[in-house]
C-alpha positions in Angstrom: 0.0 0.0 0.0 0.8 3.5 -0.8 1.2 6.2 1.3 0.1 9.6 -0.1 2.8 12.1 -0.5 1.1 14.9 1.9 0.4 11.8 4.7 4.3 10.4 4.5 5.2 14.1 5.3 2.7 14.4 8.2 3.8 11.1 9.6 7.3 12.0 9.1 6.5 15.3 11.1 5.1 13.7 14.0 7.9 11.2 13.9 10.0 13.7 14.3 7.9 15.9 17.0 7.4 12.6 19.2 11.4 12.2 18.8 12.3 15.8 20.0 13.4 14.0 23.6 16.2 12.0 21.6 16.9 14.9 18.8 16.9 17.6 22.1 19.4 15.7 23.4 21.5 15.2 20.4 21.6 18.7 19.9 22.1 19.5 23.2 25.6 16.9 23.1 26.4 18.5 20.1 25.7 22.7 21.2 27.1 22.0 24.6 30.2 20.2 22.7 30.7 22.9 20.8 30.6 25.0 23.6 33.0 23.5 25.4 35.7 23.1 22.2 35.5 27.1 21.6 33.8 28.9 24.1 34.5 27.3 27.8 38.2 27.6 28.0 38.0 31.4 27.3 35.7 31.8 29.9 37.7 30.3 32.5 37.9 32.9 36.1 41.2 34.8 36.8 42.2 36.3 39.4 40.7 40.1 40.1 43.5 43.0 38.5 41.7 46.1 39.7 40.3 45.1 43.2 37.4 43.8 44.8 34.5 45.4 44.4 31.8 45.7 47.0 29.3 42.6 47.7 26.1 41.9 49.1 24.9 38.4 49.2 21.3 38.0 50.3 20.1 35.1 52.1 16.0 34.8 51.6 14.8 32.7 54.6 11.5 31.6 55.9 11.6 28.8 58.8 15.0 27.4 57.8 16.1 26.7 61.8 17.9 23.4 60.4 20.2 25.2 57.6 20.5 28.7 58.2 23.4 29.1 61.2 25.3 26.4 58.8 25.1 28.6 55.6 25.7 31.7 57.3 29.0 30.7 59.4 30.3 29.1 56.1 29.3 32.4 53.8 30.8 34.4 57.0 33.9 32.7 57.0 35.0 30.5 54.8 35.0 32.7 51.1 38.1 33.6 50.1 37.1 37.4 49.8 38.0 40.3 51.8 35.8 40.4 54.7 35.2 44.1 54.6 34.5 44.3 50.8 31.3 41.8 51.3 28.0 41.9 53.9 25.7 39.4 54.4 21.6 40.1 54.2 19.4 37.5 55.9 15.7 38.1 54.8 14.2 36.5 57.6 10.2 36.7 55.5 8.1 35.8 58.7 9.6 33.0 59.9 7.4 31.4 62.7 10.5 28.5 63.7 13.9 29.8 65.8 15.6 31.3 62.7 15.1 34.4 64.5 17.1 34.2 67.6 19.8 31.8 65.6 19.9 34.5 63.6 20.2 37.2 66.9 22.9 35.0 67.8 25.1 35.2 64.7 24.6 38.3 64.7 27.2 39.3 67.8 29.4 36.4 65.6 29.8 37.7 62.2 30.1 41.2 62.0 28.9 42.0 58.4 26.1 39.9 59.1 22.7 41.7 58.9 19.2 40.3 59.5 15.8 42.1 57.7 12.6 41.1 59.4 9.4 40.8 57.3 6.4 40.4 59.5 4.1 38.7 57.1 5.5 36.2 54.9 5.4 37.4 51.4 7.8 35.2 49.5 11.5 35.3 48.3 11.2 38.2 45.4 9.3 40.5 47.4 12.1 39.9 50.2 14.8 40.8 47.7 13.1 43.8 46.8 12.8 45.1 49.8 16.9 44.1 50.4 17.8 45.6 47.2 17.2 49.1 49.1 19.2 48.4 51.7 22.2 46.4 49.9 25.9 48.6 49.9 27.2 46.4 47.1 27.0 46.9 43.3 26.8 43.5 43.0 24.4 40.7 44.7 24.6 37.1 45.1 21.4 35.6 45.6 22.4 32.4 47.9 19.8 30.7 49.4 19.3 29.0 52.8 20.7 25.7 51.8 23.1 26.4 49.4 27.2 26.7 49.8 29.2 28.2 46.8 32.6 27.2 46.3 35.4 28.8 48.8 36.4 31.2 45.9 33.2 31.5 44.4 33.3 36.0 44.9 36.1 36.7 42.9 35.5 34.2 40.3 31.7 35.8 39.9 33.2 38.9 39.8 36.0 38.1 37.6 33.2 38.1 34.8 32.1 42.1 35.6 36.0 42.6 35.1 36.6 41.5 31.6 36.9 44.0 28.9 33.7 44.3 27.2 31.9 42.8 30.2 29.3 46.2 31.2 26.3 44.6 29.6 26.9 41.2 31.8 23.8 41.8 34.1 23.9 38.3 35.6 26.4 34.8 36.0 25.1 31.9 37.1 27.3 28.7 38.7 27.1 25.0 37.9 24.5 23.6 40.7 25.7 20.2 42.3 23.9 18.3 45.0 25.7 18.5 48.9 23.3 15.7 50.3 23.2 12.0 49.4 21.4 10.5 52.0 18.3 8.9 49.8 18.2 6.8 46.4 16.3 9.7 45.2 19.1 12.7 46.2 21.9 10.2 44.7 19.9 9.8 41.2 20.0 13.3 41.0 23.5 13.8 40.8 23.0 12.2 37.0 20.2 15.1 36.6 22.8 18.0 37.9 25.4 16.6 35.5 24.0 15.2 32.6 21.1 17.4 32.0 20.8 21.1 33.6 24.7 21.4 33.1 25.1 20.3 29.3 22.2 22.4 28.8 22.9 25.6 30.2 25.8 24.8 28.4 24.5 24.1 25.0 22.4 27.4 25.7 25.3 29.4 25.8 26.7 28.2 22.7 23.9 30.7 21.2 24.5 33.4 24.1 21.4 33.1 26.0 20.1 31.6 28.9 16.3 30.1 30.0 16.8 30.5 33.8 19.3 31.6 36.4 19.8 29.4 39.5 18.3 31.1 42.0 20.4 29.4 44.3 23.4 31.5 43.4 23.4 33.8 41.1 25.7 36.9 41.0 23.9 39.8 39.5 24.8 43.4 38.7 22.9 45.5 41.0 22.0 48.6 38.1 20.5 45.5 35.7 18.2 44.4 38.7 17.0 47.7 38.9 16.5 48.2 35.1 14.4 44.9 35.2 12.0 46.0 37.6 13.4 43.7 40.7 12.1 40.6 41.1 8.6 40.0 39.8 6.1 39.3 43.1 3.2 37.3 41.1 5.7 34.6 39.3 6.1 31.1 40.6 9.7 31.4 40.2 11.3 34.5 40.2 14.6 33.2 38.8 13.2 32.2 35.3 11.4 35.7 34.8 14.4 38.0 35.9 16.2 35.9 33.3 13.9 36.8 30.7 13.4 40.3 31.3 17.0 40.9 32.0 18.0 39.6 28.7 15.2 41.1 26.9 16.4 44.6 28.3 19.7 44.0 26.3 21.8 42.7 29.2 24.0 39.5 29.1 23.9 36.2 30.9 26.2 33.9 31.5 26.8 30.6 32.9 29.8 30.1 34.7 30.5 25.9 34.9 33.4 26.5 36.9 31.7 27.7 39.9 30.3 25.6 41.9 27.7 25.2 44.6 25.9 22.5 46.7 22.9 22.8 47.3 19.8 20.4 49.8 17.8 18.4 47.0 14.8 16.7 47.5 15.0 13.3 48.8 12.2 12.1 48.5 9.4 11.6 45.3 6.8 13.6 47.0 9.5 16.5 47.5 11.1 16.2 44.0 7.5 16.1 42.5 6.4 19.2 44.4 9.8 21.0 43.3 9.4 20.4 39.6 5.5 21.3 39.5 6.7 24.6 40.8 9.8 24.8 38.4 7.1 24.1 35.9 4.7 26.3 36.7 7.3 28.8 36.7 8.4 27.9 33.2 4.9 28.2 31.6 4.0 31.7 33.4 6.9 32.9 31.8 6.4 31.5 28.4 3.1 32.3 28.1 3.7 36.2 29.4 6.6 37.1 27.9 7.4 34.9 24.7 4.9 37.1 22.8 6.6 40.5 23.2 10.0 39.0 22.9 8.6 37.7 19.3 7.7 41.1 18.1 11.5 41.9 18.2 12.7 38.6 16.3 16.4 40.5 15.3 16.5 42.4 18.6 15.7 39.5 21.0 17.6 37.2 18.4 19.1 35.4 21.3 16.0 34.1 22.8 14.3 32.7 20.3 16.0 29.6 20.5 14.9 29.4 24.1 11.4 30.2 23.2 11.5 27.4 20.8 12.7 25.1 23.1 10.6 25.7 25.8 7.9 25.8 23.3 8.1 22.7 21.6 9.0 20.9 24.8 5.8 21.8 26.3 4.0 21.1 22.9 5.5 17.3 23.4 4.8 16.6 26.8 0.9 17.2 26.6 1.0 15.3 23.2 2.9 12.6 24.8 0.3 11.8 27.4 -2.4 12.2 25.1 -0.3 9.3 22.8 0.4 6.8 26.0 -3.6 7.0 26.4 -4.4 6.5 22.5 -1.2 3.8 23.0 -3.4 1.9 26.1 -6.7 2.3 24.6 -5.5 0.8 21.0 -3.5 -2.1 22.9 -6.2 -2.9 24.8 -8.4 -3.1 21.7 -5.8 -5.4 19.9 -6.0 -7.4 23.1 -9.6 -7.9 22.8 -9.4 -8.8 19.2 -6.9 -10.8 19.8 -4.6 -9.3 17.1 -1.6 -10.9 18.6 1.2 -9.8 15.5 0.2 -6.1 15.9 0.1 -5.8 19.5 3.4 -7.6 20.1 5.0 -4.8 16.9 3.6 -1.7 18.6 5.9 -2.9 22.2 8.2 -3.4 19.8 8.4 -0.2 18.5 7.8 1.7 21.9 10.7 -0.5 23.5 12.7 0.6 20.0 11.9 4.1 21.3 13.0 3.8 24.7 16.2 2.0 23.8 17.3 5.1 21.4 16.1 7.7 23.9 18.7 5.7 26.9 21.6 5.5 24.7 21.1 9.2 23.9 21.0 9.7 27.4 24.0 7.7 28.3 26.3 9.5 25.4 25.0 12.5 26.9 25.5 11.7 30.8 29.3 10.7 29.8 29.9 13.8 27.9 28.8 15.5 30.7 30.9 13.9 33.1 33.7 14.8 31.6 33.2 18.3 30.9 31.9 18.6 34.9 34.3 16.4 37.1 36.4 14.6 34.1 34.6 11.4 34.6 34.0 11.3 38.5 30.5 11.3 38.3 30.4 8.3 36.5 30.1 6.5 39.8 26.4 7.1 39.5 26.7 5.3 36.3 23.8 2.3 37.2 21.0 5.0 37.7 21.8 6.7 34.7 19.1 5.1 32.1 16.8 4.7 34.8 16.9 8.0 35.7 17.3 9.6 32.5 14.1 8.2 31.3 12.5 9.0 34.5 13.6 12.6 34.4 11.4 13.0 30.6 8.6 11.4 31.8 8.3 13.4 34.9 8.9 16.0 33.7 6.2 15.8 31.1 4.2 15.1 33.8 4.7 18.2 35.8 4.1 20.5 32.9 1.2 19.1 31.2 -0.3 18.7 35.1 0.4 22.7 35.7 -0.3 23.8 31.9 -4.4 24.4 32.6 -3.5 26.1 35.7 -1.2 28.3 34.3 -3.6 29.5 31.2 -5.8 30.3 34.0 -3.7 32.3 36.0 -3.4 34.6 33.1 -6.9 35.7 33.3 -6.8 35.5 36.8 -4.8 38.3 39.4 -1.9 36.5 40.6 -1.4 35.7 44.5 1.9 35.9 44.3 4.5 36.0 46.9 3.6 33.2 50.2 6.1 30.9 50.3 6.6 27.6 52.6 10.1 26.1 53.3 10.5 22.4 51.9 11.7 19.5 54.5 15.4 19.9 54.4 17.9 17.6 54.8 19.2 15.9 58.0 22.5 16.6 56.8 22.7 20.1 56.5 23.6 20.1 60.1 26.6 18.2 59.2 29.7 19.4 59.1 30.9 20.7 55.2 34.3 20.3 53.9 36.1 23.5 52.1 33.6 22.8 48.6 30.7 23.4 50.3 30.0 19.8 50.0 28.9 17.7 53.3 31.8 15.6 54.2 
């Protein structure tokens, strides 16, 4: 039987379209690659020639009495950066726990420590707006409650502001890495940190723009916050939006793979899948606000497109691929019925042909990453690598197809923006760290 011309091409289309997991991460292996050949080494951090400039980091915190003192006493004392050319906010945003008084207490222990109080808790962007008025520096690191740069993170941030041709640069972000492995769920991750946000910030870079900051540490230059419009109070996350706007105001940002932090990652399911429905939600409000204006401006906002696209099509796929595992029960339970053993028996076929392609993509992918990370020391988490990498598509098409209704409705909804609640954090953020960051 022949297939009609226009009916090969739609086929082929929606071949394609179903594929974009295994083509998205062939490009992305191939971007990041090139990336890494032309780009990375250039972008190495040296050492500061004209001095250190003024810092502020601020520390958003609501009811974080198991991980504040810890981050504080390491941000206090263990960066390798003047002490009287950096001051530590704490936005303590209604905290109802003893981050208070531990933070009273560290006070009287770290003299550039200072604490803002917010009353009524109103979320980490309207916290940082409010700190931005108070901050001395020209420069602020967002570092949140359970997160630990790397020793010489400051002047390797900074060293980015330096460079000539550097006063667009509104924002760096560092490579995020996991401190706690207590769980089967935290350890998986590490193949997530590596293989996947990594390569693709930096395959992102290899076409000068990026989708998100980590808010978990970000350096930003203070006069591009303020030319953004601060934070934004009504979105789910405010590190994807200040991204956007910042870059669609004309500034830079970049992602800097050599600094690292550690950071407390969910350890459980129910934590991870709470964490990604946010991340998600965060990801539509943004694309479905601000992807129209930036298209007005194709040549101007030339950068972003590809992130639009991205974005975009991924979305696209995950709501069509639930709608195809349903069509994909519902016709194998016919066959099952009509006992239309051949067929049934070729369609697993096919979907386990699928799978296979999408894992070794994966794999090639995870030990490209490794090397460009760690040179191959991540590959200890080598046997939850398929596993994982499979997992990470599927859930995430999960997340975003279960928040896409929900955002759509928000738009035509006012936003309660802003209430935030601290997730469970890990035991071992009241371990001991080691001179990474990284729990010991």
């Amino acid at each position: 039987m022949t297939v009609p011309q226009g009916d090969a091409f739609v086929i082929l289309l929606l071949a394609l379209f179903y594929s974009y997991p295994i083509v998205g991460g062939m490009a992305f292996i191939v971007s990041s690659f090139y990336y890494r050949v032309f780009a990375e080494t250039k972008d190495l951090p040296s050492y500061l020639r004209h001095g250190e400039p003024f810092v502020t980091i601020l520390v958003p915190a609501h009811n974080e009495e198991h991980s504040i003192a810890q981050t504080v006493r390491y941000l206090g004392t263990r960066l390798n950066y003047p002490s009287d050319r950096y001051e530590i906010i704490v936005i303590d945003d209604g905290s109802t726990d003893q981050t208070a008084s531990i933070l009273s207490n560290l006070q009287s222990e770290i003299p550039h420590l200072r604490v803002i109080t917010i009353v009524e808790n109103r979320g980490k962007a309207h916290g940082f707006n409010v700190a931005l008025a108070y901050a001395k520096g020209e420069f602020i690191l967002s570092n949140d409650a359970d997160t630990r740069p790397n020793p010489d993170a400051l002047w390797q941030y900074m060293s980015y502001f330096e460079r000539e041709g550097s006063q667009n640069v509104g924002a760096v972000t560092g490579n995020m890495l996991s401190a706690n492995r207590t769980t089967l769920t935290a350890q998986a991750q590490q193949n997530e940190l590596n293989s996947i946000i990594g390569i693709i910030k930096r395959s992102q870079m290899s076409y000068g723009a990026l989708f998100a900051f980590s808010g978990a540490n970000t350096m930003y230059r203070k006069a591009a916050v303020l030319d953004s419009g601060g934070w934004q109070t009504e979105q789910p996350t405010e590190d994807i939006a200040i991204a956007w706007d910042m870059q669609a105001g004309g500034w830079r940002a970049l992602f800097a793979p050599h600094i690292r932090f550690f950071l407390d990652v969910p350890e459980t399911a129910s934590q991870l899948f709470k964490q990604r429905r946010r991340w998600s939600a965060g990801g539509l409000y943004v694309l479905l606000t601000k992807s129209s204006t930036l298209m007005r401006h194709p040549l101007r906002n030339a950068r972003m497109i590809p992130v639009i696209f991205d974005y975009g099509v991924s979305t696209l796929w995950s709501l069509f691929h639930w709608v195809s595992v349903v069509l994909f029960a519902w016709v194998q339970a016919v066959l099952v019925v009509s006992q239309d053993w051949e067929r049934f028996f070729h369609n697993w076929f096919l979907a386990g042909m699928f799978v296979a392609v999408q894992m070794v993509v994966g794999m090639i992918q995870l030990l490209a990453a490794s090397y460009d990370n760690d040179r191959g020391k991540s590959l200890k988490y080598l046997l939850f690598a398929p596993w994982y990498l499979l997992a990470y598509w599927m859930f995430n098409a999960w997340t975003i197809a279960w928040e896409f209704f929900p955002a759509v409705v928000s738009l035509f909804q006012p936003r309660v923006g802003g209430v935030w609640a601290s997730p469970t954090r890990s035991s071992s953020l009241r371990d001991s760290i080691d001179e990474t960051g990284a729990q010991q």
